[in-house]
C-alpha positions as CSV (number, residue, x, y, z in Angstrom):
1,X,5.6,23.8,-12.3
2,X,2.8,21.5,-10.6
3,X,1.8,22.5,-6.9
4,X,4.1,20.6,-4.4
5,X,0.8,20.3,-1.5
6,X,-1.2,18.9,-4.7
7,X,2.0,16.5,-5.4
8,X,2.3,15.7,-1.8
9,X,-1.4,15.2,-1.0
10,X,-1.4,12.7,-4.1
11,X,1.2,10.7,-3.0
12,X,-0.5,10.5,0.4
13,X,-3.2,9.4,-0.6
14,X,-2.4,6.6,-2.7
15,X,-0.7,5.1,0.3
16,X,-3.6,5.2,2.3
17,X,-5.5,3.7,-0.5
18,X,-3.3,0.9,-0.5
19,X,-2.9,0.4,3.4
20,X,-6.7,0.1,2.9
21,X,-6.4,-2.4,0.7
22,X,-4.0,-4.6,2.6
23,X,-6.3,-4.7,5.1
24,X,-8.8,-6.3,3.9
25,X,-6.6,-8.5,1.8
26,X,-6.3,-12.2,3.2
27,X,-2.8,-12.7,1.8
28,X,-1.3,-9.1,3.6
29,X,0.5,-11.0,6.5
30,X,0.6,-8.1,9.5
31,X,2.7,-9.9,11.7
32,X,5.7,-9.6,9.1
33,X,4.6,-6.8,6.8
34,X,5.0,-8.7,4.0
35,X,2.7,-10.0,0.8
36,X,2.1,-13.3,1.1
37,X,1.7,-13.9,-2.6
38,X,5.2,-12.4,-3.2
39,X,7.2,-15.5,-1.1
40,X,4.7,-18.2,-2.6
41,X,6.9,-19.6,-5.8
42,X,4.9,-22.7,-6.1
């Protein structure tokens, strides 16, 4: 059985990481919360 605060802290901070990377990533739209790159189809 794995450690749950090892699991949880894990988890945590791969969200941060990728907050972190949406800010600093031009096509991460704020306003909406949505990827830009996901709605672009052309």
């Amino acid at each position: 059985m794995s450690d749950w605060s090892d699991v949880m802290t894990d988890v945590l901070v791969r969200i941060i990481e990728e907050q972190e990377a949406h800010l600093t990533d031009p096509d991460f739209d704020w306003n909406t919360g949505t990827d830009l790159r996901q709605q672009d189809h052309r």
